[in-house]
PAZA-695440 format. One record per atom (N, C-alpha, C): y, z, x. Coordinates in steps of 0.1 Angstrom, whole numbers, plus 5000, padded with zeros to 4 digits. Last residue first. Example, Ala and Ser with C-alpha at 12.3 -4.5 7.8 and 13.67 -1.06 7.14 Angstrom:
BEGIN
497850715128;498950715137;500050795129;494350785132;495550785123;496750785132;
***
This chain:
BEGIN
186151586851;187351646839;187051656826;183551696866;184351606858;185351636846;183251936892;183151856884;184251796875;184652116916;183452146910;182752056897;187652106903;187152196908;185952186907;188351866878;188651966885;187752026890;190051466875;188651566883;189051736884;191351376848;191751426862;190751556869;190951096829;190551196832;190851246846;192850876835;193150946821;192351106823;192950686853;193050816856;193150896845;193850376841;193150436853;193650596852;194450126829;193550246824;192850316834;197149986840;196650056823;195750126818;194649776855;195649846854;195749846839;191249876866;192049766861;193249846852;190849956902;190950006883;191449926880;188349726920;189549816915;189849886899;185249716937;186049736924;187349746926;183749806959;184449666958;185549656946;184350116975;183850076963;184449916965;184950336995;184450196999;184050086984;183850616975;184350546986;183650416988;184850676948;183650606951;184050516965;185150976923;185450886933;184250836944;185751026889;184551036897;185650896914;187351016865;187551086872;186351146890;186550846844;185650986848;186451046853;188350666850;188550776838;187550836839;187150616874;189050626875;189150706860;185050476868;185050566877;186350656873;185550216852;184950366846;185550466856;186950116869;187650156857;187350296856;184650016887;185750116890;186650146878;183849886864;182849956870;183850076879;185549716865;185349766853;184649836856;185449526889;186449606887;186549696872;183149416890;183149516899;184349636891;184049186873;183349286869;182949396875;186849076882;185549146888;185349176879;189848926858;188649076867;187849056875;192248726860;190748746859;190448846866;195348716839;193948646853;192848696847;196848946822;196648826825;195148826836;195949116790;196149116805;196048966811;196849226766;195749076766;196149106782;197149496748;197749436757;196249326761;197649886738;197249726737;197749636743;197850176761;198350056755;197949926752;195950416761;195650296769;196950216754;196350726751;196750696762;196850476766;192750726736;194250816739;194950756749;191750396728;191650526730;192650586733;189650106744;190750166741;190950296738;188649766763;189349966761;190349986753;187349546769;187949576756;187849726759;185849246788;186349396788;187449426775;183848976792;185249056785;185049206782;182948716811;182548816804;184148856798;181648426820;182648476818;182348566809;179848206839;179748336845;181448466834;177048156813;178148126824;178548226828;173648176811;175048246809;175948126815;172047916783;172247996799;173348046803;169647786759;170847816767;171047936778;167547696761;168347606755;169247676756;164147766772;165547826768;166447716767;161747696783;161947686767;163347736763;161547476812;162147586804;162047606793;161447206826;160947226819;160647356809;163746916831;163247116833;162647156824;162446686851;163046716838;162746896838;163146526876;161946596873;162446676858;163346276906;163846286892;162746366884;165646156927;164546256926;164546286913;166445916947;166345946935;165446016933;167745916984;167345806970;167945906960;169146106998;167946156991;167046006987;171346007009;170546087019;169146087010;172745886986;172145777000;171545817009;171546056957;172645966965;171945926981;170446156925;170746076938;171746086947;168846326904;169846316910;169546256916;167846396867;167446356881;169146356891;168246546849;166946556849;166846466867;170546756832;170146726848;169146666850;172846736806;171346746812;171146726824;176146796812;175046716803;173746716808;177746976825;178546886818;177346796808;177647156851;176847186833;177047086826;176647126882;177747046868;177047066854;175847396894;175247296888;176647266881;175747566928;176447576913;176647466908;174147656949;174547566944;174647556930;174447926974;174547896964;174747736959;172948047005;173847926996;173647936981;171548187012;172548207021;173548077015;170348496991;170348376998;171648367007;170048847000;170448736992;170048626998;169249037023;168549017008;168948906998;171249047043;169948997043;168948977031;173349227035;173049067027;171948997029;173649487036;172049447028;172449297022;176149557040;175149567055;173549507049;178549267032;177949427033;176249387040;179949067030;180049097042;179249197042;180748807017;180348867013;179848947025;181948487015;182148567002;181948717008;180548357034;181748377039;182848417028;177748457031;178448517043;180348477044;177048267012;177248367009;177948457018;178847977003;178547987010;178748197013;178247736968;179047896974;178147936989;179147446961;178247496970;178947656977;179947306926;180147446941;179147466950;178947156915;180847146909;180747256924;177046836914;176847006918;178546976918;176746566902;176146656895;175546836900;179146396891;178846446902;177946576892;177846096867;178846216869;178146336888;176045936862;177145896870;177946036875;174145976846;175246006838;176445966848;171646016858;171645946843;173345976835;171846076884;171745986880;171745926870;174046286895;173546306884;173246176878;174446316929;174946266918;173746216901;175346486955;174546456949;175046376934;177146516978;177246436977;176146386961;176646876978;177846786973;178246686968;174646856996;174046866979;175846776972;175946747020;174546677013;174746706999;177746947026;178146827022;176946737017;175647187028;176747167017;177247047016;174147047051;173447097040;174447117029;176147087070;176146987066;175246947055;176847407073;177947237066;177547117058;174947467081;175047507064;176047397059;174547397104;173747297095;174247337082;176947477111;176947337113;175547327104;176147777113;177447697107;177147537105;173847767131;174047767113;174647757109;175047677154;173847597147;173647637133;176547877159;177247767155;176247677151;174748147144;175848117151;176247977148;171148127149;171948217146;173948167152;169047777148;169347917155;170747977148;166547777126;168147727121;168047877135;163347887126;163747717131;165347687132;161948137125;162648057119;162647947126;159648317116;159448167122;160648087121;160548547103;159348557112;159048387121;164148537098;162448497095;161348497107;166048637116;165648677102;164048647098;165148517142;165748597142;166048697129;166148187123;165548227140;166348407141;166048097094;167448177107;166548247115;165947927072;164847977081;165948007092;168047987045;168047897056;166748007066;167647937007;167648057023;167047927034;169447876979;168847816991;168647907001;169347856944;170247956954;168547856965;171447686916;170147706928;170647816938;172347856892;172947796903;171947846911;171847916861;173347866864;173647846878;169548026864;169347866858;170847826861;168648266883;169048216875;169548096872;166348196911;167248246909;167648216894;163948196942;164448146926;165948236924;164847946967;164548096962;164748106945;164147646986;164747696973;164247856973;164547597023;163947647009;164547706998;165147477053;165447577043;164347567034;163747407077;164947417077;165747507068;160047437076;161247387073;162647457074;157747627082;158047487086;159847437084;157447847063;158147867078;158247767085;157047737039;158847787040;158947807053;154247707039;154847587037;156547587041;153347967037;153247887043;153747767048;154748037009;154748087020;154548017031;153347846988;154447786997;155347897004;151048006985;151347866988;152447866992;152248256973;151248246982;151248116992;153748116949;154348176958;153548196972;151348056934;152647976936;153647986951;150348296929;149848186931;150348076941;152848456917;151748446929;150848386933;152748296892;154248316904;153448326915;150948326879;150748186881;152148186898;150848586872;149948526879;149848386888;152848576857;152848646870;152348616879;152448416835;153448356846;153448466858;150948436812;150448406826;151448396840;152748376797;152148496792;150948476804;154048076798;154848286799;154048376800;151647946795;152248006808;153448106813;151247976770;150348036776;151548026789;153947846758;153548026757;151948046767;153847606772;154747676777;154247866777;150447456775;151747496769;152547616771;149947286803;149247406798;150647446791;149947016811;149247046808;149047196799;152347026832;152346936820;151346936810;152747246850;153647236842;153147106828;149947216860;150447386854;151647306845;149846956871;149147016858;149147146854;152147016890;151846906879;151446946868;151447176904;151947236897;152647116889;148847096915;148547216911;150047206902;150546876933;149446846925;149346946913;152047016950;152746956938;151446896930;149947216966;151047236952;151447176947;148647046985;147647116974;148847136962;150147037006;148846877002;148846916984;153047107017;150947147016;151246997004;154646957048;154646987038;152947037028;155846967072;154746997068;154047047057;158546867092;158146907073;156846897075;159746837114;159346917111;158946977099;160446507116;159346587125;158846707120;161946467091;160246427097;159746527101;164546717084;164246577093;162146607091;164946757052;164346797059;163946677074;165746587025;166746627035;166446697048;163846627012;164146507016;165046517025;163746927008;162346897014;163146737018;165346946988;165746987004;164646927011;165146816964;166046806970;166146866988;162547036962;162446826962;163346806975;164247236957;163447196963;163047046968;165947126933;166447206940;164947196955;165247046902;164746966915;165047026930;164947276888;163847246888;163647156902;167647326884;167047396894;165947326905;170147216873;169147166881;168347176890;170847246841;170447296855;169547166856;171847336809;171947216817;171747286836;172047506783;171247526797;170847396802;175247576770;173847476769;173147506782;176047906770;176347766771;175147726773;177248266774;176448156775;177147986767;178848516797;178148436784;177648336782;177748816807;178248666813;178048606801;178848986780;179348926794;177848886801;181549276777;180249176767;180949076782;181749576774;181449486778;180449406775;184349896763;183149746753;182849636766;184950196758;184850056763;184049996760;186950426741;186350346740;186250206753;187650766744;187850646745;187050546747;188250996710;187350886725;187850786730;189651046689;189751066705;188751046714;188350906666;189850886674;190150976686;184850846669;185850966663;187450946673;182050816668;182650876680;183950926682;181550706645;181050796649;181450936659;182850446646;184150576638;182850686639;181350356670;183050376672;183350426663;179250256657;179250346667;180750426672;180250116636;179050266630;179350376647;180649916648;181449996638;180850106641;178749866664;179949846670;180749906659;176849696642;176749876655;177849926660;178349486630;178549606624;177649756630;178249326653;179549376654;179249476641;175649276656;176249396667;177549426660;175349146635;174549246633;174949336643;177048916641;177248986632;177249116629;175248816666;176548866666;177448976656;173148746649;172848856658;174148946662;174348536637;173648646626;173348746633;175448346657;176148416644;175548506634;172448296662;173048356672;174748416664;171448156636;171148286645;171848316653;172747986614;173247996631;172548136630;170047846591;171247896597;171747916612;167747796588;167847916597;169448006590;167947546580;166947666571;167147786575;169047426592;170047426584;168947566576;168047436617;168947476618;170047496602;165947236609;165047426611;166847476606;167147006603;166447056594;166047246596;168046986630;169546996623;168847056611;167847116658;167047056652;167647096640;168847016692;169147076685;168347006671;168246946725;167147006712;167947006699;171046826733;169546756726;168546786720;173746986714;172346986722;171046886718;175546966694;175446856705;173946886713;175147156677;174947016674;174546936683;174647526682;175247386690;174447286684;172647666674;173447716672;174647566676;170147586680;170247596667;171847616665;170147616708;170247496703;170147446691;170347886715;171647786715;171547646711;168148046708;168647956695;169847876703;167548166736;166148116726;167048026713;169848256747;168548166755;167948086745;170748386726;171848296738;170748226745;169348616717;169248466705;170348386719;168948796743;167948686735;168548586723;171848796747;170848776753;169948696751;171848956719;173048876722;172448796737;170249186724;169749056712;170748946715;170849416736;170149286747;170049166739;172749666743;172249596737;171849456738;173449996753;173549876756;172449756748;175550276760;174350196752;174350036753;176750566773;176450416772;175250416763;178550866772;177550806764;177850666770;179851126796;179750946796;178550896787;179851336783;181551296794;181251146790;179351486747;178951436763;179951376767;179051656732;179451716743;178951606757;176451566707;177951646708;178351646726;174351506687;174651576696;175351676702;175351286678;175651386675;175551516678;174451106696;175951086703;176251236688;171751066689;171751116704;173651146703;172250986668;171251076667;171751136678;173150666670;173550766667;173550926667;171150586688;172250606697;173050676687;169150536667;169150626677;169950686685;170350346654;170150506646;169450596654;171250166670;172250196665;171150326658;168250066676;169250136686;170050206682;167549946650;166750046654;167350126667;169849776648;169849886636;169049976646;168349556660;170149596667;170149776658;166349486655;166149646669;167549646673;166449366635;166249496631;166649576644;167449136649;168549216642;168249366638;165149086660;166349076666;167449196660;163949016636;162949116643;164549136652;164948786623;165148886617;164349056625;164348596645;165648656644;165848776633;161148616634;161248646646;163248666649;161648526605;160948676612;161348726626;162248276608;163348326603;162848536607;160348136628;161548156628;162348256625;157048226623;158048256616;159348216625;154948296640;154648186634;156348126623;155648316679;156248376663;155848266657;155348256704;154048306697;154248316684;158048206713;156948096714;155248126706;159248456706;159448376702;158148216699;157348616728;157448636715;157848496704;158348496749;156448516749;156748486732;161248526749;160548416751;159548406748;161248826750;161848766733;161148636736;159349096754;159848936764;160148876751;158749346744;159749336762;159649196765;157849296718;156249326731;157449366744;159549286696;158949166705;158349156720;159549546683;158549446676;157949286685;158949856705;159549696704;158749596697;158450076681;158250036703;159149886692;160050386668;159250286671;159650196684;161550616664;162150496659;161550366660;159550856666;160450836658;161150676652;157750736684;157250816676;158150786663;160450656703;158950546699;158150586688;161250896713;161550796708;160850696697;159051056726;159451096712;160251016705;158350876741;157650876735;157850986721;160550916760;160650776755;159850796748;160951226766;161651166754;161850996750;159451276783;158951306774;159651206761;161051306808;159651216806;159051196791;164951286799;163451376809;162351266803;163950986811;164251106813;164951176801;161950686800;162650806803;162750906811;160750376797;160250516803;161950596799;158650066793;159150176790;159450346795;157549956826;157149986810;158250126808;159549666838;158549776836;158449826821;161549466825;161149496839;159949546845;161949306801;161549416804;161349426813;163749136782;163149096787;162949156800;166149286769;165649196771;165049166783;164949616753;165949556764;165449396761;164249876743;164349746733;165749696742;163249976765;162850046751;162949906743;163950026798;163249926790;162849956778;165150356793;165050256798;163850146794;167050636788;165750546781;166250396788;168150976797;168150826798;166950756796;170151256796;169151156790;168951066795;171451546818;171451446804;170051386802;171651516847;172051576835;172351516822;169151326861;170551326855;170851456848;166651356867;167051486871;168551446867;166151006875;165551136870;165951246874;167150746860;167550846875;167351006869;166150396865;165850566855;166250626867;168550126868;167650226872;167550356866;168749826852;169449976859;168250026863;169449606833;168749576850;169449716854;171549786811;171149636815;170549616832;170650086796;171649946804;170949906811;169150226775;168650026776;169950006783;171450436773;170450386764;170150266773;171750816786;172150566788;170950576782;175051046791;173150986778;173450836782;175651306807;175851186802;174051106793;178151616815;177051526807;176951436807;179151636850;179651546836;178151526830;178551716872;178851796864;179351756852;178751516892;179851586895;180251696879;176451396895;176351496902;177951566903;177151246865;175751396860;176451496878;178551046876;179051146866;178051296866;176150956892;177850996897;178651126893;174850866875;174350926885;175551016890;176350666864;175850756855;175550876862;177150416880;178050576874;177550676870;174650406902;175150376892;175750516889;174750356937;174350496930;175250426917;172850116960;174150206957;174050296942;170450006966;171750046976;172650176968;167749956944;169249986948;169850036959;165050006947;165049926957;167149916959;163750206921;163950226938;164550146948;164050076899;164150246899;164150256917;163849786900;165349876894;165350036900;162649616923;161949736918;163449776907;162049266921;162949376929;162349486918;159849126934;159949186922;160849266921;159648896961;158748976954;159749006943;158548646980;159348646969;158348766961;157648617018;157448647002;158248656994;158448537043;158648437032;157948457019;160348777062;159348747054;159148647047;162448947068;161648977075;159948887073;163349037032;163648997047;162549007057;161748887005;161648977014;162048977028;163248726977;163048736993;162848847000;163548836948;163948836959;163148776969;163548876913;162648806923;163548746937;165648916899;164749016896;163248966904;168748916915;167648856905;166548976902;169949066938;170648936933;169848896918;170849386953;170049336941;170949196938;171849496974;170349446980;169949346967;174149616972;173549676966;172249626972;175949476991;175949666992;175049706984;176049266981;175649256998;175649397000;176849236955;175349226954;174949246971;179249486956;179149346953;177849386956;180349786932;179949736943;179149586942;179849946910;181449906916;181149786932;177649956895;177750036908;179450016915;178149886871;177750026866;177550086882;178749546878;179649696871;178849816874;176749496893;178149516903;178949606889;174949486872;174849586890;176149576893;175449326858;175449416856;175249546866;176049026870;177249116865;176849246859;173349046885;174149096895;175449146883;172348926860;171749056872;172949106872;173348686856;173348776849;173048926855;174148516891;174048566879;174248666869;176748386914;175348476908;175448466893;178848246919;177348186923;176348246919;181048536923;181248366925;179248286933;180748806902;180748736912;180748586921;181848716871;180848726880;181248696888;184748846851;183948686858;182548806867;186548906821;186148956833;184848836839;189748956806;188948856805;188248896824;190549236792;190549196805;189549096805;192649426772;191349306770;192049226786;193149706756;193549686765;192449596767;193449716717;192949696729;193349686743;193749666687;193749796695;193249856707;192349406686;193749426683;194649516685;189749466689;190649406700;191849386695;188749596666;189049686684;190049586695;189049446650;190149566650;190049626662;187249266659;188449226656;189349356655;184749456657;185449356669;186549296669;184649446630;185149586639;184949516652;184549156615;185449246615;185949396625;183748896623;182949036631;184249126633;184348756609;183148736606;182548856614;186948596607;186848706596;185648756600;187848416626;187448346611;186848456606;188148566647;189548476644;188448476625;185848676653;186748726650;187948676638;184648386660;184448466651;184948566644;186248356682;185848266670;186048296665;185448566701;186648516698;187048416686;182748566705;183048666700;184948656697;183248276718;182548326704;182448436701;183948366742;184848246736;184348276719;182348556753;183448586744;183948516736;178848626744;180048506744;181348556743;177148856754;177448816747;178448726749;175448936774;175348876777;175848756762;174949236759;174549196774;174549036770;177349476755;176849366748;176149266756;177949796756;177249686763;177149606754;179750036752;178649946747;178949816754;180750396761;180450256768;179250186754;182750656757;181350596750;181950416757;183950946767;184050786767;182950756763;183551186757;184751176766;185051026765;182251276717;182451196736;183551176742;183451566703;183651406707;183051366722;181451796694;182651786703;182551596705;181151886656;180851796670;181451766679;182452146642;182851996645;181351956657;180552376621;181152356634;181252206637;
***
């Protein structure tokens, strides 16, 4: 008896390059990536304007921007509060991932490891989460409950513990620790096979995180110009991050003639990466000088304490303590955030994010609500604006994104209220100009590279004509794709269908086409 084909099979490439999955192609090297995009509907797709990796995976799989979901990072602001806590994946969402969608309109569906999601228990179907993700939220788990440990039994746990960083910095081996990468590309791919024979499902995803890990941990084996880059390891190595890519684009085979000429196929790969030039690290400093006198009160006790946390204690112990050390950290300059004007929030390394103390949001604020926060966010934007990358002359912020006037939904309280989007153009270690002096603090990070915000969309299948589309997507808008060939509807959604591939499936009566 055949196996009934998937309706659509989704792969994730989390956080893979296109510009380099474009290369590569071109030069022979990731041949079933090259034939899918030659038999493609290809929508070059962006992030949200100021966010991160997070969010381009929430705003796909919900259709919805980060002010309807609540989710910006994976360490938020507590409204109401100057804690920075842990956003939850499985509870703290706004809005309902496809998958969820699809199961309540009677569509089988199976998710492997997508990206910052949520387990949604009582799906119809499957779902494994944190298994062999990057850099793990929680512990491992499934639906139904049983089946991450019949997983694990069968295909085994994760050779790098849920943090490629910890790992990496503990690996006595280089060439072990990218060959550990590659194995858990194979150890998904013969699971997501297993599962997709099965048979009969509307929506298979799978999602894959190594493109992620070697984008942080080797871009500086992989790039010359990087000041880490170390031309002896790099020549022993080789390019990892071309060895990881390689190793997806042959899952990406296996998984696609698996799934058989009547599926249709989608591929997102996305936000991608680049040298990790930020300026996070000074992002605070920076406001604290910009803070009038009278009201800074600043603690005595932290920059001392985080002196000798950062210069003293080597990196892998402080990954492998960093929770500890967050709340620690964090504890302290609670106190210290309801003094002042604003405050850094963390966020991903492609763009400080700032929360304004707003009289009325915060338990203490100080910025009143209206034309007093218009006017200071002004002038707090023309400040960082004016900043300048003292070791290079160059202006060293390219965007101050102002979130309220991007973003309107009823849980923006959960975001910051500024973005500042860094000049990637060459290292950050200090900045100036005539408000601040010179603040100067080198970052201290083990990653050597960091997304940008450009992803890529690749459908194809019965029906979808090849074709390079012009502009630029949402990634919201590929999340309404999905929807549109489910056949699933999503009032109020931010998304659109991206044209050419909308409606293939036509909802009937009581469920999914």
């Amino acid at each position: 008896m055949a196996i009934e084909a998937p309706r659509l099979l989704f792969i994730g490439l989390d956080s893979a390059d296109p510009s380099l999955m474009r290369k590569w192609c071109a030069l022979g090297l990731l041949p079933n990536l090259s034939a899918l995009i030659s038999r493609s509907r290809q929508a070059a797709v962006t992030t949200p304007n100021g966010f991160g990796n997070s969010v381009f995976w929430s705003s796909f799989f919900t259709g919805f921007d980060p002010s309807k979901t609540s989710q910006y990072y994976y360490r938020q602001i507590e409204p109401g509060s100057y804690r920075i806590s842990y956003f939850r994946e499985d509870s703290d969402y706004r809005r309902k991932p496809v998958w969820e969608l699809v199961s309540e309109n009677g569509g089988r569906v199976a998710v492997i490891d997508m990206v910052r999601a949520p387990l949604t228990p009582g799906i119809n179907g499957v779902q494994v989460s944190d298994w062999l993700a990057h850099d793990i939220t929680g512990s491992p788990r499934s639906w139904p409950q049983e089946l991450i440990s019949e997983t694990t039994a069968k295909y085994g746990g994760d050779p790098l513990g849920g943090n490629a960083d910890i790992a990496f910095e503990m690996a006595p081996d280089e060439v072990a620790f990218f060959q550990s990468l590659r194995d858990r590309i194979k150890t998904k791919t013969d699971m997501s096979l297993d599962l997709l024979k099965q048979g009969g499902w509307d929506l298979f995803m799978t999602a894959y995180g190594e493109s992620h890990d070697a984008g942080h941990i080797g871009w500086h084996l992989h790039d010359p110009s990087h000041p880490r880059h170390d031309a002896a390891l790099a020549s022993r190595l080789g390019d990892p991050m071309e060895d990881v890519y390689r190793s997806l684009d042959e899952a990406v085979g296996r998984l696609v003639e698996a799934a058989g000429k009547d599926t249709t196929i989608v591929i997102l790969a996305g936000p991608g990466m680049g040298p990790n030039y930020t300026g996070n690290q000074l992002l605070d400093r920076v406001l604290i000088k910009l803070e009038p006198e009278a009201t800074l009160r600043r603690s005595r006790v932290m920059p001392p304490l985080q002196a000798v946390y950062r210069n003293l204690l080597p990196i892998s112990i402080r990954n492998r303590f960093r929770r500890l050390a967050i709340s620690v950290e964090d504890s302290v300059l609670g106190s210290e955030r309801q003094h002042r004007h604003s405050f850094a929030v963390p966020h991903n390394d492609n763009s400080g994010a700032i929360r304004v103390n707003l009289i009325g949001r915060e338990p203490s604020g100080v910025v009143k609500p209206g034309r007093d926060y218009d006017d200071y966010c002004d002038r707090l934007s023309d400040s960082l604006l004016e900043l300048v990358n003292a070791d290079t002359g160059l202006p060293a912020v390219d965007e101050v994104v102002r979130i309220d006037a991007e973003y309107t939904g009823e849980n923006i309280a959960y975001l910051p209220d500024l973005f500042v989007v860094w000049n990637r153009a060459s290292l950050i270690d200090a900045v100036r100009s005539p408000a601040i002096g010179e603040v100067r603090e080198k970052f201290d990070g083990s990653r050597s590279g960091d997304h940008t915000p450009h992803g890529l969309m690749l459908a194809c299948g019965p029906g979808i004509e090849p074709a390079e589309l012009d502009g630029t997507s949402s990634v919201m808008d590929v999340g309404a794709t999905l929807f549109s060939m489910l056949g699933v509807s999503v009032p109020g959604a931010d998304g659109k269908p991206i044209a050419g591939l909308t409606g293939r499936a036509v909802p009937e009566p009581g469920g999914v086409a």
